[in-house]
C-alpha positions in Angstrom: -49.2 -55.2 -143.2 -49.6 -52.5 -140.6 -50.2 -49.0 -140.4 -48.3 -47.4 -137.1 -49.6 -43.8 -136.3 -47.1 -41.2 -135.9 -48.9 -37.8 -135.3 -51.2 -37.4 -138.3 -49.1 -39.6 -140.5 -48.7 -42.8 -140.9 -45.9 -45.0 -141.5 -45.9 -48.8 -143.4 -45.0 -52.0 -141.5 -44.3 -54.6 -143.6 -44.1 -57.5 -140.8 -42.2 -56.8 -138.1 -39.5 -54.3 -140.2 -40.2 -50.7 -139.6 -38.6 -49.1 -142.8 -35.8 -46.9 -142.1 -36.1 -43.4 -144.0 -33.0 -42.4 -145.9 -30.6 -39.7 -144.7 -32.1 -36.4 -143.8 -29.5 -34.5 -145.8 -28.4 -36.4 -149.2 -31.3 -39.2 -149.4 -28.8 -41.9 -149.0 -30.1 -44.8 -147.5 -29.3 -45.4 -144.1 -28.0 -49.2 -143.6 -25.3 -48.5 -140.8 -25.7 -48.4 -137.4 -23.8 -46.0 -135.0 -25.2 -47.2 -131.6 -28.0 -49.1 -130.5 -29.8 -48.1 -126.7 -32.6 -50.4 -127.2 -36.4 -49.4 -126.6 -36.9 -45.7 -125.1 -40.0 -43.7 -124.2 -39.5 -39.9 -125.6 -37.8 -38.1 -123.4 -39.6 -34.8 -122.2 -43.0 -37.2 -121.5 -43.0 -36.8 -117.6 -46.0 -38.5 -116.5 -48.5 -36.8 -114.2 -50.0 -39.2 -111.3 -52.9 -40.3 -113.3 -51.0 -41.5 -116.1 -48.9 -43.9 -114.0 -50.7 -46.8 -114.8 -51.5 -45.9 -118.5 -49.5 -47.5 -122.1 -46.5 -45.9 -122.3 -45.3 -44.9 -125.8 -41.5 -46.5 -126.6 -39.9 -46.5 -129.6 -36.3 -47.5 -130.2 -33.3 -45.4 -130.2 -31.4 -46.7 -133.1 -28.8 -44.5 -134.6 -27.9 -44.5 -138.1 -24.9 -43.1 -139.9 -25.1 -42.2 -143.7 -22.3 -43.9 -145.7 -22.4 -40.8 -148.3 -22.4 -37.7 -146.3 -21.4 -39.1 -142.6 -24.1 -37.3 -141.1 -25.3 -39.4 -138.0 -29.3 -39.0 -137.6 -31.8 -41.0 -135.7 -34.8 -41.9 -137.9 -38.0 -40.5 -137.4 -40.5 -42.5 -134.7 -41.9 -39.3 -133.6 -42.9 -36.4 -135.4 -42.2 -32.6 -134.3 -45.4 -31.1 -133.0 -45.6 -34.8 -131.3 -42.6 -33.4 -129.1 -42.0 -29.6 -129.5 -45.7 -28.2 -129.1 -45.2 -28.6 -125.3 -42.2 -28.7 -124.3 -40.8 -29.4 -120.3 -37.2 -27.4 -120.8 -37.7 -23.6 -119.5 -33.6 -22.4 -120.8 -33.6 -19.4 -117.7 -33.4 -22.4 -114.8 -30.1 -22.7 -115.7 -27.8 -20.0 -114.5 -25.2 -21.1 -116.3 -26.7 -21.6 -119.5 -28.4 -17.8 -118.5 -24.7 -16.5 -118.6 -23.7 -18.2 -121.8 -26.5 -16.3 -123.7 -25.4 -12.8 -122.3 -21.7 -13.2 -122.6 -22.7 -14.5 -126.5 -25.0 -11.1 -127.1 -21.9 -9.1 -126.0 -19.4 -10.7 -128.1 -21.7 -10.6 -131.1 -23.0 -7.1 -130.8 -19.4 -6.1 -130.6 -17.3 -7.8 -133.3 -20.4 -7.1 -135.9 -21.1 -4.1 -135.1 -25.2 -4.4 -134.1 -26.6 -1.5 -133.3 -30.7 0.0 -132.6 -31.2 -0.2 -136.6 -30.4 -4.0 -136.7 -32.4 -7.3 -136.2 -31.5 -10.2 -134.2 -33.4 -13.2 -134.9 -33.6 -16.5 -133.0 -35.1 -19.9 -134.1 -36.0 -21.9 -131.3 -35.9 -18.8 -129.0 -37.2 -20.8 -125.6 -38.2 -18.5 -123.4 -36.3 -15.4 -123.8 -33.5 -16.1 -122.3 -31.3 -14.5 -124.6 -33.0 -12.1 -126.7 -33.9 -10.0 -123.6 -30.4 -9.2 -123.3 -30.9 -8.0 -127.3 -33.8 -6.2 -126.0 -31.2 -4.8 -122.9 -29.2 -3.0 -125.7 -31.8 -1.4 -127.4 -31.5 -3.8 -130.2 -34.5 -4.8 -132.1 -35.7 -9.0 -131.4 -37.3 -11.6 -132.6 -38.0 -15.1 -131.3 -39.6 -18.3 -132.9 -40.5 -20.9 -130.4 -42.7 -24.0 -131.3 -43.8 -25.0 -128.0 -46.8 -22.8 -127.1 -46.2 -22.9 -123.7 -42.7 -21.8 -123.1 -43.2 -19.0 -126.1 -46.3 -17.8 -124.0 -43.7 -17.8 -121.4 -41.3 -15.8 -123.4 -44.4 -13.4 -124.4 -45.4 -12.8 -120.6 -41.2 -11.9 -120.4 -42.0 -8.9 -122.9 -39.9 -10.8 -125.8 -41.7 -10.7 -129.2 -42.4 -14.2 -130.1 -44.0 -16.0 -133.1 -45.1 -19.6 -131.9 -44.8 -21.6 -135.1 -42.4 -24.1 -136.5 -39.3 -22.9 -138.7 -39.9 -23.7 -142.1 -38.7 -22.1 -145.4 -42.4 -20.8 -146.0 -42.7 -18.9 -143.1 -39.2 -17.6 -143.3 -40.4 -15.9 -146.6 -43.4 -14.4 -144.2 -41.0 -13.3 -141.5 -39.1 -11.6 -143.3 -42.0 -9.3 -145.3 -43.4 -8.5 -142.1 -40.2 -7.5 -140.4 -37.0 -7.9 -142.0 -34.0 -10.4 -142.6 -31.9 -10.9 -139.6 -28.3 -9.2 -139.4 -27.8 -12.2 -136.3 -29.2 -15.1 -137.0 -29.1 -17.4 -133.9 -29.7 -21.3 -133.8 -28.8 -22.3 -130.5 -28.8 -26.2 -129.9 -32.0 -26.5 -132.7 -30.2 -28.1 -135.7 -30.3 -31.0 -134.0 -33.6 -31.3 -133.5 -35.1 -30.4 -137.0 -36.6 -34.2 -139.0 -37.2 -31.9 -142.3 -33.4 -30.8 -142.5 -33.5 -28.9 -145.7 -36.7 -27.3 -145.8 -35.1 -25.9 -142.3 -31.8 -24.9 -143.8 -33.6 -23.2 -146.8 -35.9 -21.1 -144.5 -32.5 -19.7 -142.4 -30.9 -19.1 -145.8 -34.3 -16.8 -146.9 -34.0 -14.7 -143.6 -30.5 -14.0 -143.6 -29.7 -10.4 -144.9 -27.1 -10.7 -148.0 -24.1 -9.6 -145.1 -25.6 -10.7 -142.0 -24.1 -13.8 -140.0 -25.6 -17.1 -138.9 -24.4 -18.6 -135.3 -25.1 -22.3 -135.1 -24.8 -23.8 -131.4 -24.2 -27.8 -131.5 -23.1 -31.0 -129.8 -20.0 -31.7 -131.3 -20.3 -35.7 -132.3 -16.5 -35.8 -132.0 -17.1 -34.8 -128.3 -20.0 -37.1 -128.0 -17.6 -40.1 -128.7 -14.5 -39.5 -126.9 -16.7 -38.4 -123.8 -19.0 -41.4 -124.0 -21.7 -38.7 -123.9 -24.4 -41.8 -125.4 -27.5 -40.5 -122.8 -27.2 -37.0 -125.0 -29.1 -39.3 -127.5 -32.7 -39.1 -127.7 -35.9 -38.9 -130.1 -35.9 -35.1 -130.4 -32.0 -35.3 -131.0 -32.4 -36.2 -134.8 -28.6 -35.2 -136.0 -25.3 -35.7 -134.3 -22.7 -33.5 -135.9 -19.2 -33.1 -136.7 -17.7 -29.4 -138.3 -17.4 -32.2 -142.2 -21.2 -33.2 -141.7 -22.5 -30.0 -141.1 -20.1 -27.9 -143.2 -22.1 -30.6 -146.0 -25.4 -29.8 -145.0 -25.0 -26.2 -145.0 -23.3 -26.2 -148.9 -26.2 -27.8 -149.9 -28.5 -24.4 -149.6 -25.3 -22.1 -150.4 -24.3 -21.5 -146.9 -20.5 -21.6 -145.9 -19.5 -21.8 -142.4 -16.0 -19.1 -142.1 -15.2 -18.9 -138.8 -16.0 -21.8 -135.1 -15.7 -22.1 -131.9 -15.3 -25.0 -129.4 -17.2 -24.5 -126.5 -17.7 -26.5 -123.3 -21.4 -26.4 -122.9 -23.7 -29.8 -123.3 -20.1 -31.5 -123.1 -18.5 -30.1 -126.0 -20.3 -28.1 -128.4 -19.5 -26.0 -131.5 -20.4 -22.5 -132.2 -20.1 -22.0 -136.0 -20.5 -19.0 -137.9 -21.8 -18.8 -141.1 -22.2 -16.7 -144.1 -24.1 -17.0 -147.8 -21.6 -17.8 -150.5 -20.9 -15.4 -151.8 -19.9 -12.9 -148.3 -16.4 -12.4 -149.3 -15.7 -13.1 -145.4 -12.6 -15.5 -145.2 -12.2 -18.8 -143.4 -10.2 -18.5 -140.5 -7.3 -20.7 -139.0 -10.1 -22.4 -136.8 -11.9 -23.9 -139.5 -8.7 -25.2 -141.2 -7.7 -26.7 -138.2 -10.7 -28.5 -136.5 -11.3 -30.2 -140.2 -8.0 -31.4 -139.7 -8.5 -32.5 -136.7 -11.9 -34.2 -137.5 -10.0 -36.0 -140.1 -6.9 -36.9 -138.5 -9.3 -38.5 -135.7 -11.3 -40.8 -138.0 -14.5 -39.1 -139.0 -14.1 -38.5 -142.6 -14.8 -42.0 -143.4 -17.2 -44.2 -141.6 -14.9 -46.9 -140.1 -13.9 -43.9 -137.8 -17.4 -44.5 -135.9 -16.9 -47.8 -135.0 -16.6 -49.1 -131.1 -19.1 -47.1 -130.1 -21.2 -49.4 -128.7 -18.9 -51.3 -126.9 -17.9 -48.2 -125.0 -21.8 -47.5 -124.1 -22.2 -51.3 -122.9 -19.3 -50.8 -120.3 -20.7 -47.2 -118.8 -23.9 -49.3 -118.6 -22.3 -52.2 -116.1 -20.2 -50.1 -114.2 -22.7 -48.1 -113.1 -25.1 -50.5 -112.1 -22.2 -52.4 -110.4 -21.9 -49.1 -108.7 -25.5 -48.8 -107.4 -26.2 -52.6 -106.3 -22.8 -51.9 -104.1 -24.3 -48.5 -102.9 -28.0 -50.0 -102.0 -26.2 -53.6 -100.6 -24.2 -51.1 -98.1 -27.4 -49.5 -96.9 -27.0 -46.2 -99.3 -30.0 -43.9 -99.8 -29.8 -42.5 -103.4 -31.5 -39.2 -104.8 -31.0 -37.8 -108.1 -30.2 -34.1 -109.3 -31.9 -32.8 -111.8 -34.6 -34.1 -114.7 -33.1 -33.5 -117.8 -34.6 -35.3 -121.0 -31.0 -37.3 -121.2 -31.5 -38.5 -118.2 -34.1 -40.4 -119.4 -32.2 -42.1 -121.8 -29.9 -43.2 -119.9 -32.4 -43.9 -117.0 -34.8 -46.0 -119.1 -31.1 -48.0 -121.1 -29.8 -49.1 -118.0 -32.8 -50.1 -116.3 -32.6 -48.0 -113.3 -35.9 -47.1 -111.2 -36.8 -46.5 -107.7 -35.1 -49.6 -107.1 -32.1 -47.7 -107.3 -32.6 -44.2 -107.3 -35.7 -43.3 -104.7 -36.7 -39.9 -105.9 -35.4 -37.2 -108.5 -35.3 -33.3 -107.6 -35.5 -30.4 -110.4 -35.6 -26.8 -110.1 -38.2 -26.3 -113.1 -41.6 -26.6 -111.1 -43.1 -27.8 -114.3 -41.7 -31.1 -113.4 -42.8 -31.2 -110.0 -45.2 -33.4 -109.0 -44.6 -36.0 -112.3 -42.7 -38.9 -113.1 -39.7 -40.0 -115.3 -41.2 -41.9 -118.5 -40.6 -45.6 -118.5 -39.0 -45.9 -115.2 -41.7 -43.7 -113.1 -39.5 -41.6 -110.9 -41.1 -39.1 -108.8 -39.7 -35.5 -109.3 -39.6 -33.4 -106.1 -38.5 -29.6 -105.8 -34.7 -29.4 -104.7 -36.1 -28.7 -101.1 -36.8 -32.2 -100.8 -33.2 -32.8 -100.5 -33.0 -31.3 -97.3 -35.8 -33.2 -95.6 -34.3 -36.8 -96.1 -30.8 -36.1 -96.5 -29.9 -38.9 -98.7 -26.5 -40.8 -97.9 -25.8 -40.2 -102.0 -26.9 -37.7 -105.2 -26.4 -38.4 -108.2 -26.3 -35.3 -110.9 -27.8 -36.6 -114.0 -27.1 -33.2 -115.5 -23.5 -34.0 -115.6 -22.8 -31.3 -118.3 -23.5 -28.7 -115.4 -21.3 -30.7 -112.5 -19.6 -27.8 -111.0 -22.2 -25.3 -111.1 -24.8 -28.0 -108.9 -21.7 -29.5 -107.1 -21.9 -25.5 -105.8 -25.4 -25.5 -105.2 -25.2 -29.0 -102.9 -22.5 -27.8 -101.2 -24.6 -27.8 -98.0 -25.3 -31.3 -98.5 -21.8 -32.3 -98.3 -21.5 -30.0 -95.3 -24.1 -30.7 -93.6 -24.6 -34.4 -93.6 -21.3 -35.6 -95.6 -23.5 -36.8 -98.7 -21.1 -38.1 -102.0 -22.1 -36.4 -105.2 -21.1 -38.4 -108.4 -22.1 -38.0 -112.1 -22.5 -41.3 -114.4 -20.6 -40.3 -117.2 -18.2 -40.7 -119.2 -17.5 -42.9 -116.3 -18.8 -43.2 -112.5 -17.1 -40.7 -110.6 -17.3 -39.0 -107.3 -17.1 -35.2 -107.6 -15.4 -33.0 -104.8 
């Protein structure tokens, strides 16, 4: 019997079984798998130089769905602060993902009626990128940001910023020192939280008695019939649809009354929620996407079969793709470093035997390498200087906005931009 560090706990090996941890959300034990992408090494861990030759860390990326609650979670092989303390993903290098935030702060300041005496309060505020337009309207802010160097960031910005972990106890603190939140945003974190309830708990102790909770999500439903598999990775513990998460939040006397289906991250919900007893009703929307979720399959667990076999084909046809592109002669750079592109990097095997360099606008990655299959990471400038016959944009969520930005590429020296899923397909 082995003991197998994981941050400063340790978890029992009883030969070579690693014991699976039950579900995050009822404590059902967790028996099923959804999809299996083999061995990974975490996601944001983009090696500097000197690390190239070191042990990398992988650990496997086997998802599990609960037969009780259908909530669809990854178990724990890393723990937060091994993953969130410093984090690589700056939210303002994404345009796109800029405007989202401000056209959000509108619509919410205006159909709730914030004004200079309320508090907006975000968990897993990044760095600023939407509370400064908060700030913009004279509208009081806070943010919560785990990773100590993109809250410093969010500091430097002018955004107050606590740099701690969500929990229920410091909920209790936050709000003696400043007030419950009358918007309460959770932008694409409830995904990436191991201790699910203690987190729930602490957003149900800083909500004001009529204030409203937005939760931001991947919509698992999405996720499936997109073939979205390289959005899973070790900091994505949950995969939800509107039934799982509806269950999670009952749990701590949360209702969700209103949601919207978004486009962002591939299809993604935008949920609004409300203590029990708001007298707020449930709107059309709600009633319908249930529906929907249940007409599709997902309110019983033999609606989440096939998966894999679905994953397995992406997987071939896009390495049948790039052996056909190199055996012509192709030169083939990649677009973007996104921590899903290491998953999908790292499950289909692809290196530099493939895919000869990677370029990213975050100059945080500049200079490192992809974990697992060491890709160097250039700024987008690069692209320019050796003109490469093909791109691919591993960011494929974000297609049209970089198939704008290349633009010149296909201009100026006729290079073919594709994106790898669902499928392989040339864009423009």
């Amino acid at each position: 019997m082995t003991d197998l560090r994981a941050g400063s706990k340790a978890m029992r090996i009883d030969g070579d079984h690693l014991p699976i941890r039950p579900c995050r959300s009822c404590g059902a034990p967790l028996d099923r798998v959804f999809v299996d992408l083999g061995m990974s090494p975490p996601c944001e861990d983009f090696l500097p130089a000197e690390r190239l030759h070191d042990m990398e860390r992988f650990y496997p990326l086997d998802v599990r769905i609960c037969d009780v609650c259908l909530l669809v979670q990854l178990p724990v092989y890393l723990q937060a602060g091994e993953i969130f303390s410093e984090y690589a993903y700056f939210s303002s290098f994404s345009d796109s993902w800029v405007e989202h935030a401000r056209q959000y702060v509108d619509v919410m300041i205006t159909r709730f009626e914030l004004g200079p005496m309320s508090q907006v309060i975000e968990v897993a505020s990044n760095d600023g990128y939407l509370l400064r337009h908060v700030i913009a309207r004279s509208i009081r802010a806070l943010g919560i940001e785990p990773a100590a160097n993109v809250a410093a960031a969010a500091i430097q910005g002018g955004i107050p910023t606590v740099n701690e972990f969500f929990t229920e106890a410091l909920a209790k603190d936050l709000v003696r020192q400043h007030g419950p939140a009358d918007l309460l945003v959770a932008n694409n974190v409830f995904a990436h939280v191991p201790d699910l309830n203690d987190f729930t708990a602490g957003l149900r102790v800083i909500l004001a008695p009529r204030g409203v909770l937005t939760i931001e999500v991947a919509h698992l439903m999405r996720l499936i019939e997109g073939n979205q598999f390289d959005t899973i990775y070790h900091e994505h513990f949950m995969y939800y649809t509107l039934l799982s998460l509806e269950a999670v939040l009952a749990r701590h006397d949360l209702r969700v009354f209103d949601v919207e289906e978004l486009s962002t991250h591939g299809g993604s919900l935008r949920i609004f929620v409300v203590h029990d007893e708001d007298p707020r009703p449930v709107t059309p929307r709600v009633v319908d996407l249930r529906r929907r979720e249940i007409e599709s399959g997902y309110g019983m667990v033999e609606g989440y079969t096939d998966f894999q076999t679905r994953v397995n084909a992406t997987k071939r046809d896009l390495l049948d793709f790039l052996i056909d592109a190199r055996r012509s002669g192709a030169t083939i750079a990649g677009y973007g470093a996104p921590g899903k592109a290491n998953t999908l990097l790292n499950y289909c095997g692809i290196g530099t035997d493939f895919i000869d360099y990677l370029v990213d606008r975050n100059p945080y990655k500049h200079g490192r390498y992809t974990p697992g299959t060491h890709i160097p990471i250039h700024p987008v400038e690069r692209l320019a200087e050796t003109r490469p016959s093909h791109i691919l944009i591993l960011p494929w969520n974000l297609r049209d906005e970089i198939a704008q930005q290349l633009d010149y590429a296909r201009r100026q020296w006729d290079a073919q931009l594709f994106v790898p899923i669902p499928r392989v397909e040339l864009v423009g």
